[in-house]
C-alpha positions as CSV (number, residue, x, y, z in Angstrom):
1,X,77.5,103.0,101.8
2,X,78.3,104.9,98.5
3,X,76.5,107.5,97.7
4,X,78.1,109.6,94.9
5,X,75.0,109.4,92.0
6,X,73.9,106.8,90.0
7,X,76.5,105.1,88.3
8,X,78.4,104.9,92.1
9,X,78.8,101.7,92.9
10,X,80.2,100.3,96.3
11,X,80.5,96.8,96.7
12,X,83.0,96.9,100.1
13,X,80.3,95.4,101.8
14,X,79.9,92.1,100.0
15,X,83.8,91.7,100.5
16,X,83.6,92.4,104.2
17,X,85.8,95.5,103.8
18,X,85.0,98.7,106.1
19,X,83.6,101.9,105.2
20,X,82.8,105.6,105.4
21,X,78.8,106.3,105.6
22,X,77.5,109.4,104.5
23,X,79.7,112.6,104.6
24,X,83.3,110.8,105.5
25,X,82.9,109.0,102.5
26,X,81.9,112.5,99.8
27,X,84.7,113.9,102.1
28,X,87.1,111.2,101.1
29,X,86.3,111.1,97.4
30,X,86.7,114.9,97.3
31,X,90.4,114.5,98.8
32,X,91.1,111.6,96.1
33,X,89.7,114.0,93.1
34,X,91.9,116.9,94.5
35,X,95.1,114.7,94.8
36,X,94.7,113.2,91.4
37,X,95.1,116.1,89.9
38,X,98.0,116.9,91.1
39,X,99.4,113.5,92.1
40,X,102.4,112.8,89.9
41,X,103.8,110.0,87.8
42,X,104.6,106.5,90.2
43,X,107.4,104.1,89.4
44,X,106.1,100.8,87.9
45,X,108.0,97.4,89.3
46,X,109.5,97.3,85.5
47,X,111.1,100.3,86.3
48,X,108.5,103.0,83.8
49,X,106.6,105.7,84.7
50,X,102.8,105.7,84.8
51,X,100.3,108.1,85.9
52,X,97.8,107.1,88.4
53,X,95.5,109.0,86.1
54,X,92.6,108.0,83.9
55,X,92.6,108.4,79.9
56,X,90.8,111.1,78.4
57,X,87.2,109.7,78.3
58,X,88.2,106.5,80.1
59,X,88.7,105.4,83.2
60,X,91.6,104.3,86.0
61,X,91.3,100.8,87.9
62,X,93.6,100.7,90.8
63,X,93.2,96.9,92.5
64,X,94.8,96.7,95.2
65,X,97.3,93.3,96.4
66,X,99.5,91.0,98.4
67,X,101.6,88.8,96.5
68,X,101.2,86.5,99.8
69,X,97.1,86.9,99.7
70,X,95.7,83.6,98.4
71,X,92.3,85.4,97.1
72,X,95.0,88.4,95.2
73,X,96.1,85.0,93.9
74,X,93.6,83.5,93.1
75,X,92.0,86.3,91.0
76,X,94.8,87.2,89.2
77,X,93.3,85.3,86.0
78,X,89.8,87.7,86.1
79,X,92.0,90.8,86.4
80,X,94.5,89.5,83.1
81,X,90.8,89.2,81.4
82,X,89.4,92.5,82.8
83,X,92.8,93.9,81.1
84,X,92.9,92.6,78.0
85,X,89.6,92.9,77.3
86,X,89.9,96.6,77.4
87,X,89.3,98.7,74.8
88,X,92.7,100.2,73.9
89,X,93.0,103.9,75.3
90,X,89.7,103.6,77.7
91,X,91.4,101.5,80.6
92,X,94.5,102.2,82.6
93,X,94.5,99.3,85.1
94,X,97.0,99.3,88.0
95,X,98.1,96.8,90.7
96,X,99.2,98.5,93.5
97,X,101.0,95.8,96.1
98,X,100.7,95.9,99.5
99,X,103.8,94.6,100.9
100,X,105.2,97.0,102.7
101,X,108.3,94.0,103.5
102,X,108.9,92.5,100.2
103,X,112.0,93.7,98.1
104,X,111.6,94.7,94.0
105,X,112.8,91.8,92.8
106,X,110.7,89.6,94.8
107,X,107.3,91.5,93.5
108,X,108.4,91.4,89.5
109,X,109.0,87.6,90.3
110,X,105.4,87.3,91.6
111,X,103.9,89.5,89.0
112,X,106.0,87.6,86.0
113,X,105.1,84.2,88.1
114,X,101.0,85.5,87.7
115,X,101.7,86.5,84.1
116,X,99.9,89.9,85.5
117,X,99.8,92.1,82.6
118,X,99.1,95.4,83.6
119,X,101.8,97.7,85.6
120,X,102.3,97.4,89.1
121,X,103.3,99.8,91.6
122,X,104.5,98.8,95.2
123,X,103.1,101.2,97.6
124,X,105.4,100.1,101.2
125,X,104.3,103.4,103.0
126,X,100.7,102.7,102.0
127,X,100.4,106.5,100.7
128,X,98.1,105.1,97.7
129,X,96.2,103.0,99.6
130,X,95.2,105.7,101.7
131,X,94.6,108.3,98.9
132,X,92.5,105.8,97.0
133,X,90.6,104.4,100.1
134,X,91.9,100.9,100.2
135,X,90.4,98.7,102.8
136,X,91.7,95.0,101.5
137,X,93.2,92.9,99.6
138,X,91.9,92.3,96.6
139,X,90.0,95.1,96.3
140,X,88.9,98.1,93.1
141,X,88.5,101.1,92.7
142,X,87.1,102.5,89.8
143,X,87.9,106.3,88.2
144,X,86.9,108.2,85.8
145,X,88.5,111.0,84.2
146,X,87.2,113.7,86.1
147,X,88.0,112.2,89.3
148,X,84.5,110.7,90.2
149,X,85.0,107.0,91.8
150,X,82.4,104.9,89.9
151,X,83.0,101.8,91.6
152,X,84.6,100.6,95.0
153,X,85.0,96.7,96.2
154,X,85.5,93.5,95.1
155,X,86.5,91.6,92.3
156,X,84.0,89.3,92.2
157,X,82.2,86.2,94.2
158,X,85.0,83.5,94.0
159,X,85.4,83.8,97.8
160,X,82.5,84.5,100.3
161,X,84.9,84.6,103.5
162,X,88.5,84.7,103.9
163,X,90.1,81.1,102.6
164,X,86.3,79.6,102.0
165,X,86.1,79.5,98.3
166,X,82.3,80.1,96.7
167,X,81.5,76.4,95.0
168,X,79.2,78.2,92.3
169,X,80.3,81.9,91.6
170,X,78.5,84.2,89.3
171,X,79.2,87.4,90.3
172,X,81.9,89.5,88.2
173,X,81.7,93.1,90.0
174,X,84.6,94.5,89.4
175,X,84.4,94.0,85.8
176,X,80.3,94.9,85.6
177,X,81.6,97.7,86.8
């Protein structure tokens, strides 16, 4: 499904998300390389600025949420790990919520409530999703400095359908990745 050399990784098929084949998807990644370079800083739900950019030599996770998505729950404790586990400087994560309905307050209430600590952006219009290629929630997407998405899908294998949890998972993609 991904194509885009050997440390590419797309994983959208595992997590029953839909996808470009071929040319749409180089297309696609060509248009997110193009607008990250000039895409600007975005307002964090604790009010800061952050730049949807990766560090120099590092690399930008965007994950993609609901704050009313059980499985965006339910991973939230893999994605606190992913993040602090980091080395400092080489990972700028970023939730980016969904919910297009839900009011400022309501999403630093869930993220405080989650203990979530990285910065989150609420995207209502869905301009980020698009840029980045969201399909889903939860969903990755993995960046590296120059641009070059390394890694697209799911978190991991804690749920094999939508609200049937996986008795023995073992998978960790998103942070393999």
């Amino acid at each position: 499904l991904l194509a885009f050399g050997p440390r590419t990784r797309d994983n959208s098929k595992e997590s029953g998300s839909v996808g470009s084949i071929g040319g749409g998807f180089v297309m696609a990644a060509l248009v997110l390389a193009a607008a990250l370079a000039v895409l600007g800083a975005e307002k964090t739900l604790d009010g800061k600025s952050i730049e949807l950019k990766a560090p120099r030599g590092g690399i930008l996770a965007v994950v993609y949420y609901s704050s009313e998505c059980p499985i965006s729950n339910g991973v939230s404790p893999e994605l606190i790990a992913i993040a602090k586990a980091a080395p400092a400087g080489r990972l700028r994560m970023v939730g980016i919520c969904v919910d297009f309905d839900a009011d400022e307050a309501a999403l630093r209430d869930h993220a405080a409530e989650y203990k979530l600590n990285y910065p989150c952006v609420a995207d209502r219009s869905g301009r980020l999703v698009r840029m980045f290629g969201g399909t889903m929630t939860p969903e990755a997407v993995v960046v590296d400095d120059r641009g070059t998405v390394l890694y697209r899908g799911r978190i991991n294998d804690d749920y094999l359908e939508r609200g049937k949890r996986n008795a023995t998972p073992r998978v960790k993609d998103f942070r393999d990745a």
